[in-house]
C-alpha positions in Angstrom: 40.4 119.9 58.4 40.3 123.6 60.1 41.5 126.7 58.3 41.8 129.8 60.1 40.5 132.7 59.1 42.3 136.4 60.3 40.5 139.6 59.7 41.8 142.9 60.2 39.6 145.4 60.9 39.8 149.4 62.1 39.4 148.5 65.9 39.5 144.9 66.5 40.9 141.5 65.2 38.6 139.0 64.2 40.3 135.1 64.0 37.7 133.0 62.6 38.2 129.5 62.5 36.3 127.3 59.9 35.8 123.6 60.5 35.6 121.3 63.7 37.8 122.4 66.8 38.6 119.1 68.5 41.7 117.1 69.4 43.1 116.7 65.9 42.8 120.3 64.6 42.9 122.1 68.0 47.4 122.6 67.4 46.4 124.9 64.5 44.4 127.2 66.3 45.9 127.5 69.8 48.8 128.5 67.3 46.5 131.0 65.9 45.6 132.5 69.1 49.2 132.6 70.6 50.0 134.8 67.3 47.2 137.1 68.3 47.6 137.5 71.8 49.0 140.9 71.3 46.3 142.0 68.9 44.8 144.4 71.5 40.8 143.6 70.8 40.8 139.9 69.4 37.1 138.8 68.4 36.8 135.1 68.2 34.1 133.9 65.3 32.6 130.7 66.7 29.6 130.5 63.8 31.5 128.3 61.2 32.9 125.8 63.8 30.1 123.1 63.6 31.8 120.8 66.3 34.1 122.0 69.8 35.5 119.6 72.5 36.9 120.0 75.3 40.8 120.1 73.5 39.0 123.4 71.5 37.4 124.9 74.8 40.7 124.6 76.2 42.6 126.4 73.7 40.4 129.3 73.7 40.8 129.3 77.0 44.1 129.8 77.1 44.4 131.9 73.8 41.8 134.4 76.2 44.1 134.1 79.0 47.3 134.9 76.5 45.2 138.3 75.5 44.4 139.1 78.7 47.7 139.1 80.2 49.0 141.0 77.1 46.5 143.4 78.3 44.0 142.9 75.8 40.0 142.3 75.8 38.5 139.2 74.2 34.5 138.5 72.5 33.4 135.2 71.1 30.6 136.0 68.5 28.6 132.6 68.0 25.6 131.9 66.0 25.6 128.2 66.3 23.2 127.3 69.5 24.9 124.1 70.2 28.6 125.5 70.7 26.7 128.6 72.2 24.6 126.1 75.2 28.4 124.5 75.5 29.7 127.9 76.7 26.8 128.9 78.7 26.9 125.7 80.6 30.6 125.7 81.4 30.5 129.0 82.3 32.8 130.5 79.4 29.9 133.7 78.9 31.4 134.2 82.9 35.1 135.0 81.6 34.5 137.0 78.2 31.5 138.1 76.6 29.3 135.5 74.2 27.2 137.0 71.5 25.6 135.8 68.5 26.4 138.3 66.2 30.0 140.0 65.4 28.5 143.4 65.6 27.4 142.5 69.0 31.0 141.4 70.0 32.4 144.2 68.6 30.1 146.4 71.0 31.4 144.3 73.5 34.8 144.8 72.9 33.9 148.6 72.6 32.5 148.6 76.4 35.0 146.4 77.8 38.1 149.2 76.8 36.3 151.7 77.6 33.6 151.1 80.1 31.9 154.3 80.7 31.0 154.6 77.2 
């Protein structure tokens, strides 16, 4: 099962999803992400997903890509170092930025709108 999490805060939305991202639950949170593709700054909490496959990398692929042609910036803040190797090795830390903590993802999302800061 996979609940999903949303958190408003002052600058950014945070959409946290809590369980396993894989083929069965993955409906739920590209659903999720399509409803906050217009959120501006969407940070994506990674740290309570213990499991991702490659039916959740694609959905937050495409929920980045939804954002970003909405004209907004995207973080992933991931603690876990299993899911955070996965994104490293397939190159997802190329497309947004991939921290381990949420205050380091907000910074992120900070420098990305406004990158002379």
């Amino acid at each position: 099962m996979l609940e999903i999490q949303i958190e408003e805060a002052t600058n950014h939305t945070i959409c946290r999803p809590v369980g396993e991202l894989d083929a069965y639950t993955v409906g739920q949170f590209r659903e999720a992400l399509g409803d906050l593709a217009s959120a501006g700054r969407l940070l994506i909490d990674l740290s309570e997903v213990p499991f991702m496959d490659s039916a959740g990398l694609g959905a937050l692929i495409g929920g980045i890509r939804r954002a970003r042609e909405a004209g907004g910036e995207v973080a992933v803040a991931c603690s876990r170092p299993t899911l955070t190797r996965l994104l490293h090795t397939t190159g997802f830390d190329r497309i947004v930025p991939v921290t381990e903590t949420i205050d380091d993802a907000v910074a992120a999302l900070a420098e990305a709108a406004d990158p002379t800061s």
